[in-house]
C-alpha positions in Angstrom: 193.4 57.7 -179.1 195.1 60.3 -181.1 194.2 64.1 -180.8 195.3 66.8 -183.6 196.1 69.4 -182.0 195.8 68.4 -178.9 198.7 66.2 -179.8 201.0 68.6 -180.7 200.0 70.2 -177.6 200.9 67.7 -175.0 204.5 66.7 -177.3 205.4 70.2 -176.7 204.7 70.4 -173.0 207.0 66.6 -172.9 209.9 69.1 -174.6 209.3 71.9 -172.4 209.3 69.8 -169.6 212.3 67.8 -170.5 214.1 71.4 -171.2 213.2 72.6 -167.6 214.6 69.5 -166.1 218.0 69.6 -168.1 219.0 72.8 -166.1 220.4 72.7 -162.7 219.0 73.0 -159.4 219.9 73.8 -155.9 221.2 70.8 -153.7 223.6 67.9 -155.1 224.2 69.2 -158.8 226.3 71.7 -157.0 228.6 69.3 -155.5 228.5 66.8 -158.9 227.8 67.2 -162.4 224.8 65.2 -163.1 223.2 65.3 -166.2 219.3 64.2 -165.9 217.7 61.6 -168.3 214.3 62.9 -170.6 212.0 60.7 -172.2 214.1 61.0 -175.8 217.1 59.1 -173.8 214.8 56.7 -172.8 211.9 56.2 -175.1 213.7 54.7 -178.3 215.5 52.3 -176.0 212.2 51.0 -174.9 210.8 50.8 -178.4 213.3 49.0 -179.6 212.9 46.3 -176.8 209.9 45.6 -178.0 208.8 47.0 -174.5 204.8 48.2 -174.0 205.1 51.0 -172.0 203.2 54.2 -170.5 205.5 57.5 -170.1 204.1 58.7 -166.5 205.3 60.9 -163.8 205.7 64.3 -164.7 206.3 64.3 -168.4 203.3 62.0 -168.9 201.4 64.2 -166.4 202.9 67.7 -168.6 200.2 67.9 -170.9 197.8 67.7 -168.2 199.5 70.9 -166.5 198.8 74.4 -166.3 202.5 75.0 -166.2 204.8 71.7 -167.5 207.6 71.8 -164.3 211.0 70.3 -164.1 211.1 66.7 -162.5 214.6 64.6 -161.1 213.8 61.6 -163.0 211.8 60.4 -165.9 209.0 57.6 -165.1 207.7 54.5 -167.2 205.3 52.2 -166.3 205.5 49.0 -167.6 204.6 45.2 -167.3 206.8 43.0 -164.6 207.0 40.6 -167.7 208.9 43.4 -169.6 211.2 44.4 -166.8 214.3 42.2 -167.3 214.1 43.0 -170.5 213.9 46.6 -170.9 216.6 46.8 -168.6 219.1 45.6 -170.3 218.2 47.6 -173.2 219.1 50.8 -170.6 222.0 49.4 -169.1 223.5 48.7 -173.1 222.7 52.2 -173.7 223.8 53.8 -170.8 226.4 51.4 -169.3 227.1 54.2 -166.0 223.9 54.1 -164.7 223.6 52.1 -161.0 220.2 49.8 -161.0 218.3 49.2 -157.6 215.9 46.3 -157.7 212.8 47.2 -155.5 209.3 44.9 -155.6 207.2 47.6 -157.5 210.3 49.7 -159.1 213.7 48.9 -160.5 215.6 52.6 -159.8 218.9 54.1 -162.2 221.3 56.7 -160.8 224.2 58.5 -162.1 226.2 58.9 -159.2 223.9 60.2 -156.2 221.3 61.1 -158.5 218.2 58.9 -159.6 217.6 59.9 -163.1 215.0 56.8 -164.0 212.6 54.5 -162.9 210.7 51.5 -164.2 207.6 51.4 -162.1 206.1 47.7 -162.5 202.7 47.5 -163.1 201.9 45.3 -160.1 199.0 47.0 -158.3 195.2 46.8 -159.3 195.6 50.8 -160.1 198.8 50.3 -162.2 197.5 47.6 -163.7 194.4 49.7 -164.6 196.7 52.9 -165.8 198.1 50.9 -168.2 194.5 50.1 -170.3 193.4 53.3 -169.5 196.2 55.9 -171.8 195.9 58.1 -175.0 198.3 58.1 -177.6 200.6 61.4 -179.1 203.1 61.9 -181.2 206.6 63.0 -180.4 208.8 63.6 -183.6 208.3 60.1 -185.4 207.0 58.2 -182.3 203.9 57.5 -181.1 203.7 57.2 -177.2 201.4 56.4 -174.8 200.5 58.8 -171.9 197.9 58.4 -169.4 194.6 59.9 -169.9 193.2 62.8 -167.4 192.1 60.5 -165.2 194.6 57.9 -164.9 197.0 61.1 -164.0 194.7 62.1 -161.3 194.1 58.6 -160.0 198.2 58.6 -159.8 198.4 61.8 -158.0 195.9 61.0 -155.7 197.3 57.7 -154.5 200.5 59.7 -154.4 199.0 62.1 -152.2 197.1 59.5 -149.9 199.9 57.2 -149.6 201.2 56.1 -146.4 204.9 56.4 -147.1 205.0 59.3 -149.1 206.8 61.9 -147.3 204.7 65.4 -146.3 206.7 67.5 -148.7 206.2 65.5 -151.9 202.7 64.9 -150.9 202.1 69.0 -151.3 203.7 69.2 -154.4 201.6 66.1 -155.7 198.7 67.9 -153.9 199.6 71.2 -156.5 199.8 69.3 -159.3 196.4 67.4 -158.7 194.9 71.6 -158.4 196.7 72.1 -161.7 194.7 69.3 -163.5 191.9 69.6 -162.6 192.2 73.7 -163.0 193.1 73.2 -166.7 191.0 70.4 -167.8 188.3 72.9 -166.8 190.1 76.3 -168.6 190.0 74.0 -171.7 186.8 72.9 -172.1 188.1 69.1 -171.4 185.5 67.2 -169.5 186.6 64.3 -166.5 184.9 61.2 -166.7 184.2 61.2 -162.7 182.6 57.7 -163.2 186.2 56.5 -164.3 188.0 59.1 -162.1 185.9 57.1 -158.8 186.7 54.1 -160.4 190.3 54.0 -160.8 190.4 55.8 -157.2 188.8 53.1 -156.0 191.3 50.1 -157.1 193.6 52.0 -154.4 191.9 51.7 -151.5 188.0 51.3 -150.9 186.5 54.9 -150.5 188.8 56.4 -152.6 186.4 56.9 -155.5 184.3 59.2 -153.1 187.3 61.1 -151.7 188.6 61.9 -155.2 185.6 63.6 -156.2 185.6 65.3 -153.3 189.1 66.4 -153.7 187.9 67.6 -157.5 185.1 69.5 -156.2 187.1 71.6 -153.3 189.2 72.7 -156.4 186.7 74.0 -158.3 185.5 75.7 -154.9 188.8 77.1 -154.2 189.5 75.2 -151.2 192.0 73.7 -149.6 192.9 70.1 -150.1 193.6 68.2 -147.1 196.9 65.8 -147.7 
């Protein structure tokens, strides 16, 4: 699906995005230079693997945002079939990066920093997220970013998951408020049917606690993480 405007819209909150998360920030960049990847570093690579891929994390979530924020790391989701060889298209291109293979990830960093991951689309929800995208145009390229409520589905497994530590939980919690908060300034509608839905590929109930979660922030309270 390709949007007009709308388009243009979400491209420019990818480059605002990507501009936010180039400057530095408190904590290790003090002690190193590290130089964070955008989606432009990473998204030609891809294409010209031959890779299908969805941009996620918080440049695919930007457009989405009341705000576009800065993020440590750009985020792709893509098929395990893909993984070997998308990789190797990113270590050619950027020959200093440090891969970690993990079951549902394979993780890049420049020195102490993670500055990419390659999320495999393993899980029912993943597997979901990747069917469930709209497409936009950045520059000459057309890429595929999650739709409203694939973004939401994310952040709410995010926020619900058990390993996720209490910190990153809050700030997923904020940026689950922002969504919904500007879906609803805009006039864009959320297909709760497909919202419960894709909830509910991550655990059984979660269709009903998501809807839940988007009705306390239209209600102005508090969301329970």
């Amino acid at each position: 699906m390709r949007a007009g405007g709308a388009d243009t819209a979400f491209a420019e909150s990818i480059e605002l995005s990507s501009f936010l998360s180039r400057l530095p920030m408190v904590g290790v960049e003090q002690k190193e230079d590290v130089v964070r990847m955008i989606p432009d570093d990473v998204i030609p690579v891809l294409q010209a693997a031959k890779v299908d891929f969805v941009l996620v994390g918080a440049h695919g979530a930007s457009g989405f945002l009341l705000e576009p924020r800065s993020t440590q790391d750009v985020d792709f989701m893509l098929k395990k079939r893909d993984v070997a060889r998308a990789s190797a298209g990113v270590l050619k291109k950027f020959p200093e990066l440090e891969l970690e293979k993990h079951p549902d990830v394979w993780r890049y960093k420049r020195g102490k920093q993670y500055v990419l991951d390659l999320m495999l689309a393993n899980i029912p929800l993943h597997k979901r997220v990747m069917k469930e995208f709209q497409e936009i145009r950045m520059g000459r390229r057309i890429v595929k970013v999650p739709k409203i409520e694939s973004a939401l589905a994310m952040k709410f497994a995010a926020m619900t998951g058990h390993y996720r530590i209490a910190e990153k939980k809050h700030s997923d919690a904020s940026d689950f408020i922002s969504m919904v908060k500007k879906a609803d300034k805009m006039g864009k509608v959320v297909d709760l049917a497909l919202l419960s839905e894709l909830a509910e590929l991550h655990y059984v109930g979660g269709g009903t606690e998501i809807r839940q979660y988007v009705a306390d922030v239209r209600a102005g309270r508090t969301l329970q993480v």
